[in-house]
VEXFIDREN-314385 format. One record per atom (N, C-alpha, C): residue number from 1; atom name; x, y, z. Coordinates in nm, 3 decimals. Example, Ala and Ser with C-alpha at 12.3 -4.5 7.8 and 13.67 -1.06 7.14 Angstrom:
BEGIN
NODE    nr   atom        xx        yy        zz
NODE     1      N     1.319    -0.569     0.780
NODE     1     CA     1.230    -0.450     0.780
NODE     1      C     1.320    -0.330     0.780
NODE     2      N     1.285    -0.225     0.708
NODE     2     CA     1.367    -0.106     0.714
NODE     2      C     1.290     0.003     0.787
//
This chain:
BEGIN
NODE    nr   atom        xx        yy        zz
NODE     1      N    -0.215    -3.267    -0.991
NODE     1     CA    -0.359    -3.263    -0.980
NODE     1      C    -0.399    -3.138    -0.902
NODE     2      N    -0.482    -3.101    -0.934
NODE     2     CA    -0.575    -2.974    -0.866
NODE     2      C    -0.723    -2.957    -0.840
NODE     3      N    -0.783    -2.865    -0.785
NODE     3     CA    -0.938    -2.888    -0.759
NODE     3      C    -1.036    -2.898    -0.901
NODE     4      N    -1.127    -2.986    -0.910
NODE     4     CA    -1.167    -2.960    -1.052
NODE     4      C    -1.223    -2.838    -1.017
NODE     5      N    -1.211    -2.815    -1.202
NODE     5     CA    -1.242    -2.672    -1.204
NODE     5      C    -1.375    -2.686    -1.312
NODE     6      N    -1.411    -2.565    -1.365
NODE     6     CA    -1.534    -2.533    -1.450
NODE     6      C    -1.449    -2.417    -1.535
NODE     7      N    -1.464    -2.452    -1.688
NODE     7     CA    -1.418    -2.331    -1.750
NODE     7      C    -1.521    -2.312    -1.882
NODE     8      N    -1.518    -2.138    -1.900
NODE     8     CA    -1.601    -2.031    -1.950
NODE     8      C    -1.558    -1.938    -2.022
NODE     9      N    -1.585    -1.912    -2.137
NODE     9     CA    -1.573    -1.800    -2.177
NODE     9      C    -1.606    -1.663    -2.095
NODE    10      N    -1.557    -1.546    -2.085
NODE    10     CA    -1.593    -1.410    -2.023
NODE    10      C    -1.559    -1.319    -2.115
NODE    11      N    -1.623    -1.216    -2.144
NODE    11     CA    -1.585    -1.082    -2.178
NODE    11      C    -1.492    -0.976    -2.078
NODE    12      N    -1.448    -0.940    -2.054
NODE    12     CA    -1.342    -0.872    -1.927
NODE    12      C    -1.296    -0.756    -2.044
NODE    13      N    -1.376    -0.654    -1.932
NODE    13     CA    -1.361    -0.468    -1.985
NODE    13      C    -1.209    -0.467    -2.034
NODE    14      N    -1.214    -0.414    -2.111
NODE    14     CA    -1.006    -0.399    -2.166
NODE    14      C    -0.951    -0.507    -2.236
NODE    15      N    -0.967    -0.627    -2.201
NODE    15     CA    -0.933    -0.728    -2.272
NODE    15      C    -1.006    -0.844    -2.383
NODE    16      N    -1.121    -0.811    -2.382
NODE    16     CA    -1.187    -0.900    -2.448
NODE    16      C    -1.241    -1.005    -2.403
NODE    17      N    -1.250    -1.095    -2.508
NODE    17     CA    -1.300    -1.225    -2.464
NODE    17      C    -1.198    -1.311    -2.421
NODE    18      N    -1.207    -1.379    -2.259
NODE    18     CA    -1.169    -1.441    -2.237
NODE    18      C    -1.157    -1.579    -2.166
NODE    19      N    -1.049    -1.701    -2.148
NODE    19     CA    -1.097    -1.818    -2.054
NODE    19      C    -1.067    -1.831    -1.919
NODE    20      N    -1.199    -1.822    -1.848
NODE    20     CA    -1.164    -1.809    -1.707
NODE    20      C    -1.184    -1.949    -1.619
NODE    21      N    -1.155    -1.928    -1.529
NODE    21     CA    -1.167    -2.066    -1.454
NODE    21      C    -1.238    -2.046    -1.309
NODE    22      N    -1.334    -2.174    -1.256
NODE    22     CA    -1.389    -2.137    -1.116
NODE    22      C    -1.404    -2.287    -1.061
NODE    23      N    -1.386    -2.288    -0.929
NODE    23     CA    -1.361    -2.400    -0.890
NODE    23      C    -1.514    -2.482    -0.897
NODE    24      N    -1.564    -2.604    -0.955
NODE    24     CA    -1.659    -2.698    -0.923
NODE    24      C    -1.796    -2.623    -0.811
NODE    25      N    -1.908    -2.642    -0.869
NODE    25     CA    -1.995    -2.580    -0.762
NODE    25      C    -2.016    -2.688    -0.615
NODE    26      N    -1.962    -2.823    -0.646
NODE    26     CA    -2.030    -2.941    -0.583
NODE    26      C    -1.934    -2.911    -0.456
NODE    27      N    -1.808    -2.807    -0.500
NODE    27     CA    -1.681    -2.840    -0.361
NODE    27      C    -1.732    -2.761    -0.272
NODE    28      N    -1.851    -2.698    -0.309
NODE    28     CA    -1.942    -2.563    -0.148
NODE    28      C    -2.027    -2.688    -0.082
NODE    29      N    -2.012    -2.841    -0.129
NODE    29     CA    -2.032    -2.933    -0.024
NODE    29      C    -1.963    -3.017     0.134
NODE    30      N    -1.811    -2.907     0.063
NODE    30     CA    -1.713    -2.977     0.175
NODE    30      C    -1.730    -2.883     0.288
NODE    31      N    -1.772    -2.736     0.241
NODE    31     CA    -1.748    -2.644     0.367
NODE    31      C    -1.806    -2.632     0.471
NODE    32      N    -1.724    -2.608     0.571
NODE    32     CA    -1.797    -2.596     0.717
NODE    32      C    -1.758    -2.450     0.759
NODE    33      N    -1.853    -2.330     0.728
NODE    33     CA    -1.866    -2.204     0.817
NODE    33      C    -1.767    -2.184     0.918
NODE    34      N    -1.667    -2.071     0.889
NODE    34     CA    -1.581    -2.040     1.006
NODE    34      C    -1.575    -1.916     1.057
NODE    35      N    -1.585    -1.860     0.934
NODE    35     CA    -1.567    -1.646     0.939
NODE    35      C    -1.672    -1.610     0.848
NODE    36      N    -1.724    -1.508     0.859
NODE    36     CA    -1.777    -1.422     0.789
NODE    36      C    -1.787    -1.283     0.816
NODE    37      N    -1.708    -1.187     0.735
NODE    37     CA    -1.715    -1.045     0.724
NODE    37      C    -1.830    -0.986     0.607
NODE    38      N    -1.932    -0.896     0.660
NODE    38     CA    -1.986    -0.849     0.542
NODE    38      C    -2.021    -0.733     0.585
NODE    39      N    -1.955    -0.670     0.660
NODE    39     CA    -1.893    -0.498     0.703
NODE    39      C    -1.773    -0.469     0.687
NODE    40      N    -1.738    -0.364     0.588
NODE    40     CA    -1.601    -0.340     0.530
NODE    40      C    -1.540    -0.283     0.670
NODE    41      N    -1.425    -0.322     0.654
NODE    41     CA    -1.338    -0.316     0.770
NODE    41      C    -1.178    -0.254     0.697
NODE    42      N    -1.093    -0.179     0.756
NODE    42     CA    -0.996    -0.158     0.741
NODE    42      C    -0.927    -0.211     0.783
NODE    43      N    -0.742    -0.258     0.679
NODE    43     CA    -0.694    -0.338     0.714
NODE    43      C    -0.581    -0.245     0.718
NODE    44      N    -0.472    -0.226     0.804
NODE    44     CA    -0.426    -0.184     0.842
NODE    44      C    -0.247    -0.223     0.846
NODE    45      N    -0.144    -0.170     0.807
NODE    45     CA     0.008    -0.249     0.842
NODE    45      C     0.036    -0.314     0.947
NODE    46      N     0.068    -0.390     0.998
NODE    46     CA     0.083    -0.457     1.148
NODE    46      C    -0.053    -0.505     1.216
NODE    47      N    -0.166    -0.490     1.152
NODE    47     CA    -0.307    -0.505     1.219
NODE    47      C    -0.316    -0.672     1.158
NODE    48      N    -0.385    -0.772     1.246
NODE    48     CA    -0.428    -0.909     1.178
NODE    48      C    -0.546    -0.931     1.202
NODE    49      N    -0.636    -0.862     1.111
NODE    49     CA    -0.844    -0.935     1.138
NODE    49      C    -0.844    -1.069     1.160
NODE    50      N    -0.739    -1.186     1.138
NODE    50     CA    -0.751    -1.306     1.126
NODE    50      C    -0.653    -1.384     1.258
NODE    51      N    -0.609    -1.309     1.377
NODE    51     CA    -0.488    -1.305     1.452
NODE    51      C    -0.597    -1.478     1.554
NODE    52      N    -0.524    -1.545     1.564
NODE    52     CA    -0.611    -1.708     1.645
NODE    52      C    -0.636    -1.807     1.561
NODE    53      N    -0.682    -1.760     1.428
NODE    53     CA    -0.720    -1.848     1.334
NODE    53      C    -0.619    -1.992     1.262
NODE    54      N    -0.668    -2.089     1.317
NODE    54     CA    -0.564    -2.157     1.250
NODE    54      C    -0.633    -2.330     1.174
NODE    55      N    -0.568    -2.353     1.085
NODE    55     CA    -0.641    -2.457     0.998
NODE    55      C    -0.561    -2.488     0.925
NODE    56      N    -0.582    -2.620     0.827
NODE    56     CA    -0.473    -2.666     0.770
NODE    56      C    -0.601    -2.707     0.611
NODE    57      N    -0.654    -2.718     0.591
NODE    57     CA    -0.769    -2.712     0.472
NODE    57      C    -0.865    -2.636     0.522
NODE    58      N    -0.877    -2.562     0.419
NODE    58     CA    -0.945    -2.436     0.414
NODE    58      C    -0.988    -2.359     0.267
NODE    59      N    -1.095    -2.249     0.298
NODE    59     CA    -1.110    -2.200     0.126
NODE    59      C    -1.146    -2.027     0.221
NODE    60      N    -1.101    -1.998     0.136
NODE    60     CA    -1.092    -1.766     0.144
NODE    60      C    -1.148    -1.726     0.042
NODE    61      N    -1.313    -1.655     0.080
NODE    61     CA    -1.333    -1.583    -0.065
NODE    61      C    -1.298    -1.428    -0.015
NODE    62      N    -1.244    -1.355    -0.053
NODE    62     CA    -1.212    -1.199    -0.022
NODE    62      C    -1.263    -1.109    -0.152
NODE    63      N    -1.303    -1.017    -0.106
NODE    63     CA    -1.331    -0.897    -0.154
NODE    63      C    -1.224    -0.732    -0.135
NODE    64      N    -1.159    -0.686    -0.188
NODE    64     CA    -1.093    -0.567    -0.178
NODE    64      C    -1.132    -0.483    -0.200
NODE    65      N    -1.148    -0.355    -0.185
NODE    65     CA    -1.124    -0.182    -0.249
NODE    65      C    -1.018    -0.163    -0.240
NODE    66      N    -0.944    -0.109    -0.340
NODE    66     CA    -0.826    -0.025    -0.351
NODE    66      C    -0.798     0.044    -0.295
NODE    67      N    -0.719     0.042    -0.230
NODE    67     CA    -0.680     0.148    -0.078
NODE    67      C    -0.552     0.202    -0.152
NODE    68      N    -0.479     0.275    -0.078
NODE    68     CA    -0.274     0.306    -0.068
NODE    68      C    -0.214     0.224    -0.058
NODE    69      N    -0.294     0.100     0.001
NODE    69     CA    -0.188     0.009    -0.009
NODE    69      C    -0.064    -0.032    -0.074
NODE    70      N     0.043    -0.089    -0.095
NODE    70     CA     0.137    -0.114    -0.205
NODE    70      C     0.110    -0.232    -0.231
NODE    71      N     0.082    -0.325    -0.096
NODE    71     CA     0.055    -0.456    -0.146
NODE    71      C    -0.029    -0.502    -0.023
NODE    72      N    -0.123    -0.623    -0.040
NODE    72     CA    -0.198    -0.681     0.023
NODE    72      C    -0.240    -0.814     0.031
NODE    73      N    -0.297    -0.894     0.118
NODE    73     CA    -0.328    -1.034     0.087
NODE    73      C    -0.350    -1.125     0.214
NODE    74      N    -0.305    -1.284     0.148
NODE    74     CA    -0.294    -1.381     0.278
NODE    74      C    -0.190    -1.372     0.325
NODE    75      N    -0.129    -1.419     0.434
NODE    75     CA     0.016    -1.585     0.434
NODE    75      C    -0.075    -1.633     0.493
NODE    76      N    -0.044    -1.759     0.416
NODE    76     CA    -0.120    -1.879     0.497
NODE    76      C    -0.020    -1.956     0.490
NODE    77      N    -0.068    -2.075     0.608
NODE    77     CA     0.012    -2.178     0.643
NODE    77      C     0.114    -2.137     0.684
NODE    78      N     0.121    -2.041     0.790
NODE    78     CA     0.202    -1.935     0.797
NODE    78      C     0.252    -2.033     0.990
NODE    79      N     0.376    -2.053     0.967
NODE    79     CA     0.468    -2.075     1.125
NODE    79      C     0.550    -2.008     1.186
NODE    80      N     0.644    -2.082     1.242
NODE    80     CA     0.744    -1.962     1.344
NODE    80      C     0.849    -1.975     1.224
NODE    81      N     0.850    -2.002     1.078
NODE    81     CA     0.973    -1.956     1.009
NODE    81      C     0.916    -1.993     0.879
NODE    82      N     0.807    -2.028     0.866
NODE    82     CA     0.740    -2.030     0.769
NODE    82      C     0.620    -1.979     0.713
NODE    83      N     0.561    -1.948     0.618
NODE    83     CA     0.487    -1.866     0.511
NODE    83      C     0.476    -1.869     0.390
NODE    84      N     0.385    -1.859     0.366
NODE    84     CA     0.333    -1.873     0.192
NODE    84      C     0.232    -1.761     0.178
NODE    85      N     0.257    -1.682     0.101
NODE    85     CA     0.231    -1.553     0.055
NODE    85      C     0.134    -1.537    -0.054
NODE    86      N     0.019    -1.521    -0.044
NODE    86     CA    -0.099    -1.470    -0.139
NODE    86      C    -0.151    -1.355    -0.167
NODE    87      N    -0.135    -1.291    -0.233
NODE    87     CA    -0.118    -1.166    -0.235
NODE    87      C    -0.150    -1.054    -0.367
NODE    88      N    -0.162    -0.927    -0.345
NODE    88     CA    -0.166    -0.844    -0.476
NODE    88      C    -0.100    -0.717    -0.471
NODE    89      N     0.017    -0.728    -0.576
NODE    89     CA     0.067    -0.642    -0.587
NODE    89      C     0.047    -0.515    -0.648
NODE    90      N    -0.034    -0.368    -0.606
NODE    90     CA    -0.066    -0.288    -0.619
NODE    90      C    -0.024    -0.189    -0.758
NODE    91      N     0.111    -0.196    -0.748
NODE    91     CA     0.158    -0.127    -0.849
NODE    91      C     0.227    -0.194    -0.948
NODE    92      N     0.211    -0.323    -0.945
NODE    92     CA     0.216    -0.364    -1.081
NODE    92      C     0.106    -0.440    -1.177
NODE    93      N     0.011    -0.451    -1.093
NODE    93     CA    -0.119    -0.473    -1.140
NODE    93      C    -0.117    -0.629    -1.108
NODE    94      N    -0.071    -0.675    -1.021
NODE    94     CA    -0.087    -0.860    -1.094
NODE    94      C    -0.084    -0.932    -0.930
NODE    95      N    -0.182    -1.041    -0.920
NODE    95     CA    -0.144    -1.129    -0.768
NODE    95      C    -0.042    -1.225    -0.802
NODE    96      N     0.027    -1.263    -0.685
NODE    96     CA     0.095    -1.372    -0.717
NODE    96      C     0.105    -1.491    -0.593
NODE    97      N     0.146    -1.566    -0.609
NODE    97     CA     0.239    -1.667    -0.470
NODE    97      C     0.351    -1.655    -0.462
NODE    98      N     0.383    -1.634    -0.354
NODE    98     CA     0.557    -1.651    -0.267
NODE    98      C     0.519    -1.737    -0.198
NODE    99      N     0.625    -1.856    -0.260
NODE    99     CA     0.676    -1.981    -0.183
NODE    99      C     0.805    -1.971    -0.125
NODE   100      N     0.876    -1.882    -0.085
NODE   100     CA     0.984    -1.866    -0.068
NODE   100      C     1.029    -1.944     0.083
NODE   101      N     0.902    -1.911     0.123
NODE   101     CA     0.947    -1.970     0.288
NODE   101      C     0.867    -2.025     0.302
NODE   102      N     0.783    -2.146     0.227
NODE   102     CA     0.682    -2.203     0.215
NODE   102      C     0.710    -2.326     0.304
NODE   103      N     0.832    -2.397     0.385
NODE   103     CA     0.878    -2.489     0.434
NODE   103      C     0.968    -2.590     0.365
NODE   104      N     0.947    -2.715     0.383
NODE   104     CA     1.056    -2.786     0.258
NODE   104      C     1.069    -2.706     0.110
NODE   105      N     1.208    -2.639     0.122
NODE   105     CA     1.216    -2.603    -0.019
NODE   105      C     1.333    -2.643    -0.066
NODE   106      N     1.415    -2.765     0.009
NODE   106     CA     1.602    -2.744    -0.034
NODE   106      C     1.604    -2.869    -0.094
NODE   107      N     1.531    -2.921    -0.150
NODE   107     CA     1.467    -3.043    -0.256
NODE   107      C     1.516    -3.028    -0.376
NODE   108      N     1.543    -2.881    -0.440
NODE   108     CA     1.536    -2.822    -0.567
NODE   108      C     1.557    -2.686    -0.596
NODE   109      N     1.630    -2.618    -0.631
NODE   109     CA     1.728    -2.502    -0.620
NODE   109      C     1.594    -2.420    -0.733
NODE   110      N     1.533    -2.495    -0.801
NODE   110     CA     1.372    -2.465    -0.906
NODE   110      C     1.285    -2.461    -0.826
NODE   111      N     1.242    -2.483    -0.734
NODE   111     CA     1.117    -2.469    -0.649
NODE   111      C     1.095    -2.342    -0.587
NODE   112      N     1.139    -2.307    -0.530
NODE   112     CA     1.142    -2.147    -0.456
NODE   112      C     1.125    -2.056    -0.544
NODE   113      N     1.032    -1.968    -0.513
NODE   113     CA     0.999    -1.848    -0.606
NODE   113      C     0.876    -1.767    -0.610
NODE   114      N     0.870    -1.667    -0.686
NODE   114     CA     0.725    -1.598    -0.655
NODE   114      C     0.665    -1.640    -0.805
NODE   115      N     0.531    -1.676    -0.807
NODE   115     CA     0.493    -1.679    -0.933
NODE   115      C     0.359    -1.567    -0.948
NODE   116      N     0.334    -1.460    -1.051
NODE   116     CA     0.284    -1.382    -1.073
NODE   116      C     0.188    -1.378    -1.204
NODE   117      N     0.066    -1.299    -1.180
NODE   117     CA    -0.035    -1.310    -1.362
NODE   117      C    -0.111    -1.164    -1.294
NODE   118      N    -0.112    -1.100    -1.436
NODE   118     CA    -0.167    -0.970    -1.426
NODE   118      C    -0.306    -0.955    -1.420
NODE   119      N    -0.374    -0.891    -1.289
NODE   119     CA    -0.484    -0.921    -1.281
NODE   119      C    -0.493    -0.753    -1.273
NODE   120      N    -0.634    -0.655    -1.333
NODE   120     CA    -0.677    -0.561    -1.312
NODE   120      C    -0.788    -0.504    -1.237
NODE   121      N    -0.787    -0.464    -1.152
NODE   121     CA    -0.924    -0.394    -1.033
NODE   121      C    -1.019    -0.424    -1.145
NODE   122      N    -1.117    -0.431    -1.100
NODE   122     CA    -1.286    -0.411    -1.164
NODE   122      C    -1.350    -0.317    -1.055
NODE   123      N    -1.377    -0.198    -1.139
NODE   123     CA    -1.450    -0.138    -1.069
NODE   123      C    -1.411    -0.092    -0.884
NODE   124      N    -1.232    -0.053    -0.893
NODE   124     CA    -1.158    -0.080    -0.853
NODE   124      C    -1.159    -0.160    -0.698
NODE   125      N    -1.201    -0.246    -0.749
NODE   125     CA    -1.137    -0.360    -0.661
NODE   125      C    -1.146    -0.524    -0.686
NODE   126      N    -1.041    -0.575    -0.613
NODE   126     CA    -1.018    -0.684    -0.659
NODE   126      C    -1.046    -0.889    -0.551
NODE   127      N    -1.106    -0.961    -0.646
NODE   127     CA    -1.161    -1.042    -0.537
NODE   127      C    -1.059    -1.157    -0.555
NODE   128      N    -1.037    -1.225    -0.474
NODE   128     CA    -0.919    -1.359    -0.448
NODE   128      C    -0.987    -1.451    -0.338
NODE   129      N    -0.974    -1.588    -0.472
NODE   129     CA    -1.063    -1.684    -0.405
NODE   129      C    -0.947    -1.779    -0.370
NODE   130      N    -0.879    -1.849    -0.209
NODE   130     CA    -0.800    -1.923    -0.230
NODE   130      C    -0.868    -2.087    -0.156
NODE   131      N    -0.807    -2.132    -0.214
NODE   131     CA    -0.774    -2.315    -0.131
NODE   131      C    -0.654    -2.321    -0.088
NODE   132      N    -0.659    -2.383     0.057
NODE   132     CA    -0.540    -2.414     0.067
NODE   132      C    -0.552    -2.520     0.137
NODE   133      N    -0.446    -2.626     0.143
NODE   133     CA    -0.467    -2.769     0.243
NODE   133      C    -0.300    -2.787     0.226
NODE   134      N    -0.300    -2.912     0.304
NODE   134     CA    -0.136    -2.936     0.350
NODE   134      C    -0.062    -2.926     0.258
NODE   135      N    -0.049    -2.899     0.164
NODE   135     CA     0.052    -2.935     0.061
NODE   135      C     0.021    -2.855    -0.072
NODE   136      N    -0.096    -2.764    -0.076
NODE   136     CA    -0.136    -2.702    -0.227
NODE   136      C    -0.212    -2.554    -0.180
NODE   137      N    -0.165    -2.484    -0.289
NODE   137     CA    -0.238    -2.352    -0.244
NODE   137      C    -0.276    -2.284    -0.422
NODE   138      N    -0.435    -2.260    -0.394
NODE   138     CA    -0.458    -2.266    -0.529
NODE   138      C    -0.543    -2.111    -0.517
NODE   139      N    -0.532    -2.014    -0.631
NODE   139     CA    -0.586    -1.887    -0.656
NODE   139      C    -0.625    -1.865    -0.747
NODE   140      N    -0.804    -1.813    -0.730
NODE   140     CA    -0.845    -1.779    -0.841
NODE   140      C    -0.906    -1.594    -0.831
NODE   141      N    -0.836    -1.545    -0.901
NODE   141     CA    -0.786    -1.379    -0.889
NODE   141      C    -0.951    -1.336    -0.994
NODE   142      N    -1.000    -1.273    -0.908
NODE   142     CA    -1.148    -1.195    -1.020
NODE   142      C    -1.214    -1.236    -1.078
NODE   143      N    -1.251    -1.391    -0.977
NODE   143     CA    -1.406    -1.500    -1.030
NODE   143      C    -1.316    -1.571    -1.165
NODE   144      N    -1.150    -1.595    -1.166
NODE   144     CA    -1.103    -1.655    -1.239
NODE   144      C    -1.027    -1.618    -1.366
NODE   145      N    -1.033    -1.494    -1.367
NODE   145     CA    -0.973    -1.447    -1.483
NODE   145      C    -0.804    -1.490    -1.474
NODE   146      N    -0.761    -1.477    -1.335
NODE   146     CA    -0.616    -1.569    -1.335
NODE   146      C    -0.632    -1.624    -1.245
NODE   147      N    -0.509    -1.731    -1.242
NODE   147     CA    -0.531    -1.880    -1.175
NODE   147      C    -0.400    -1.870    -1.128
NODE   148      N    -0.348    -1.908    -1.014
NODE   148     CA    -0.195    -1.959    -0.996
NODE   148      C    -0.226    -2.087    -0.858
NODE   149      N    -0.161    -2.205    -0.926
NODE   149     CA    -0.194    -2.335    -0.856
NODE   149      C    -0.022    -2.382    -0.812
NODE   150      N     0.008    -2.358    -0.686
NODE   150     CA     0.120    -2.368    -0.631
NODE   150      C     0.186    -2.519    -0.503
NODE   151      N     0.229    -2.590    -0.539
NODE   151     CA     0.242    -2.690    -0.414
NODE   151      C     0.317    -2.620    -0.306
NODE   152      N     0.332    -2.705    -0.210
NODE   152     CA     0.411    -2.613    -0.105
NODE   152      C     0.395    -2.739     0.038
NODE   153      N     0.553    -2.741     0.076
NODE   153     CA     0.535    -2.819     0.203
NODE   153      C     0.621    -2.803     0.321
NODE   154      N     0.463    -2.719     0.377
NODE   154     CA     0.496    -2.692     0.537
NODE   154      C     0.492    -2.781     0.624
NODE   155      N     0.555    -2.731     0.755
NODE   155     CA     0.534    -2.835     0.887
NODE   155      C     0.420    -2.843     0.905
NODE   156      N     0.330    -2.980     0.965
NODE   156     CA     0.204    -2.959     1.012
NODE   156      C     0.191    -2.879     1.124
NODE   157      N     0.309    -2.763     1.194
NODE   157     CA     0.279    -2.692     1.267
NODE   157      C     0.260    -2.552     1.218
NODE   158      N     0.282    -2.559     1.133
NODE   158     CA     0.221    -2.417     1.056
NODE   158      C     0.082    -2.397     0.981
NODE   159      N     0.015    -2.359     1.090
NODE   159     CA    -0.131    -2.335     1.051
NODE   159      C    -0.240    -2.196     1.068
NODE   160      N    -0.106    -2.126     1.069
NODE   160     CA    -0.190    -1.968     1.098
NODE   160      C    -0.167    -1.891     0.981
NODE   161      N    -0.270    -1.772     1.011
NODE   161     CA    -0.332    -1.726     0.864
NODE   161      C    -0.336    -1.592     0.884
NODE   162      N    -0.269    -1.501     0.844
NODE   162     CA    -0.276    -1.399     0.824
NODE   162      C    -0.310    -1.281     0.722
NODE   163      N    -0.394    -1.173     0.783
NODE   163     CA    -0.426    -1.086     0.662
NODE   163      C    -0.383    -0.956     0.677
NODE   164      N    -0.296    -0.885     0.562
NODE   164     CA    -0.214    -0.804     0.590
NODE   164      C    -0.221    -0.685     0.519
NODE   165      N    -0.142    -0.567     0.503
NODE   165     CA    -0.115    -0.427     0.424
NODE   165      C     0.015    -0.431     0.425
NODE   166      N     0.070    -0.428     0.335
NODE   166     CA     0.170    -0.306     0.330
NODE   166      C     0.208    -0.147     0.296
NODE   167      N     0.219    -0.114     0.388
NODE   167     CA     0.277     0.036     0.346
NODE   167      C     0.184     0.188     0.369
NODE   168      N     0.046     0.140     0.316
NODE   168     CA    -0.076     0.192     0.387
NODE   168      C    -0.187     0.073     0.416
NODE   169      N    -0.329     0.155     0.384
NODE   169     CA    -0.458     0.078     0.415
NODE   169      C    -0.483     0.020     0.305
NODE   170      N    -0.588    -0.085     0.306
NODE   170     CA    -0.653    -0.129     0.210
NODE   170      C    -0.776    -0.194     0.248
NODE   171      N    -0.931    -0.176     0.223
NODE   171     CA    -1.025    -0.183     0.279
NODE   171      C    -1.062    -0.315     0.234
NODE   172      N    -1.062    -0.417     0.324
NODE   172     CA    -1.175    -0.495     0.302
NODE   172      C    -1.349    -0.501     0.271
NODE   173      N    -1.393    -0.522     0.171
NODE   173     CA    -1.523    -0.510     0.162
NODE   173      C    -1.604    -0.617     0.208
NODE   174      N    -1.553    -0.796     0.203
NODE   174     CA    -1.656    -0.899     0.232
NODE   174      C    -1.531    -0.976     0.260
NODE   175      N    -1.557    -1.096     0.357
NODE   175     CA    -1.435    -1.142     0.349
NODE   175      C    -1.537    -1.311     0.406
NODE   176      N    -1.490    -1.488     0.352
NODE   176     CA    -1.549    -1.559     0.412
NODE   176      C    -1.446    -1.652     0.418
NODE   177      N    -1.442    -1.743     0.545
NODE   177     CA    -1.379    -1.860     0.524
NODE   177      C    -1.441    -1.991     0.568
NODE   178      N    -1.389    -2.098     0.549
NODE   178     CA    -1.470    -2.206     0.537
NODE   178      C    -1.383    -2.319     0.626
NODE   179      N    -1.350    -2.388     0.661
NODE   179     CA    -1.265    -2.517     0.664
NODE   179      C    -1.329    -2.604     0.595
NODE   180      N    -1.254    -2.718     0.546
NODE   180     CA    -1.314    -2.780     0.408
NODE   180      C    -1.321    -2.905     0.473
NODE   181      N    -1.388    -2.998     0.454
NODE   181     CA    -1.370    -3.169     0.471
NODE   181      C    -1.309    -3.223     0.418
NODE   182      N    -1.277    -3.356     0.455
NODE   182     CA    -1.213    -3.470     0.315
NODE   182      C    -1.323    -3.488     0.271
NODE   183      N    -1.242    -3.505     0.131
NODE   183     CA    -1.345    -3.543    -0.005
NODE   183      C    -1.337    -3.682     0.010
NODE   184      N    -1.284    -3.731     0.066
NODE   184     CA    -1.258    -3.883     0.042
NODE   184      C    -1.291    -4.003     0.190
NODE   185      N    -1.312    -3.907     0.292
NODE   185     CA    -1.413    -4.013     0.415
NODE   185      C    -1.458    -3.896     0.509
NODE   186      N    -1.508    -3.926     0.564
NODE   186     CA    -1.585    -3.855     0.665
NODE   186      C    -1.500    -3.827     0.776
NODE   187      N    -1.478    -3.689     0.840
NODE   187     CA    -1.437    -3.606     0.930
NODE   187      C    -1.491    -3.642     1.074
//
């Protein structure tokens, strides 16, 4: 199971017509205001705009410009040996998830892995909408044009969130986060 979604036809420059996906408008009822960036900021190798932040359900809408970067993104649910990797890989055009060190992974010799879908800048840059809560981490890459919906199970002590560069810069343009409620009783 996953967040309901809403799906649409799109036109998308280069590719045509296509089916995209966006999460339910009713789930901007769970959020509770945590961050908001809407001064582009540079993100830097070793630099964390997000360094204190910690939560265990949550939603990330980000905005990019194409920087030098090679690669860029989340870890979330990120501990002292664990991480889950959200991310976009620059030079091959596509975001993906690394679950690699996502926490319980020795369940299944099939579970561990990066999973990847080719997503292209618009107007060069690129937006990544994530969910994440104890156990699921879900991405929707350019208002949905790709989707990657990943389980994953960390310690409940891994709850920090990091936002990163590799190799050079890459400019943040808008960045928001939310902590989410239960859908299912009151907080």
């Amino acid at each position: 199971m996953s967040i309901p979604r809403e799906v649409a036809l799109k036109t998308v420059p280069q590719q045509g017509i296509r089916l995209v996906q966006a999460p339910i408008y009713e789930l901007k009822q769970l959020r509770m205001p945590v961050k908001k960036w809407e001064t582009p900021e540079t993100i830097t190798p070793g630099s964390n705009l997000l360094a204190g932040f910690q939560d265990d359900t949550y939603e990330i809408e980000a905005e990019f410009e194409m920087g030098s970067a090679t690669e860029f993104g989340f870890k979330v649910r990120k501990g002292a040996h664990e991480e889950t990797i959200v991310g976009y890989d620059a030079a091959a055009s596509q975001m993906f998830v690394n679950r690699t060190k996502s926490g319980n992974t020795q369940f299944s010799p099939f579970f561990t892995g990066e999973f990847r879908a080719p997503l292209t800048p618009v107007r060069n840059r690129i937006k990544l909408h994530l969910f994440v809560d104890r156990s699921s981490v879900e991405v929707f890459g350019n208002d949905g044009e790709q989707v990657i919906t990943s389980l994953i199970f960390p310690s409940p002590e891994s709850r920090d969130v990091e936002l990163y560069a590799k190799n050079e810069n890459v400019k943040l343009i808008a960045l928001n986060i939310y902590h989410l409620k239960s859908a299912w009783r009151d907080e």
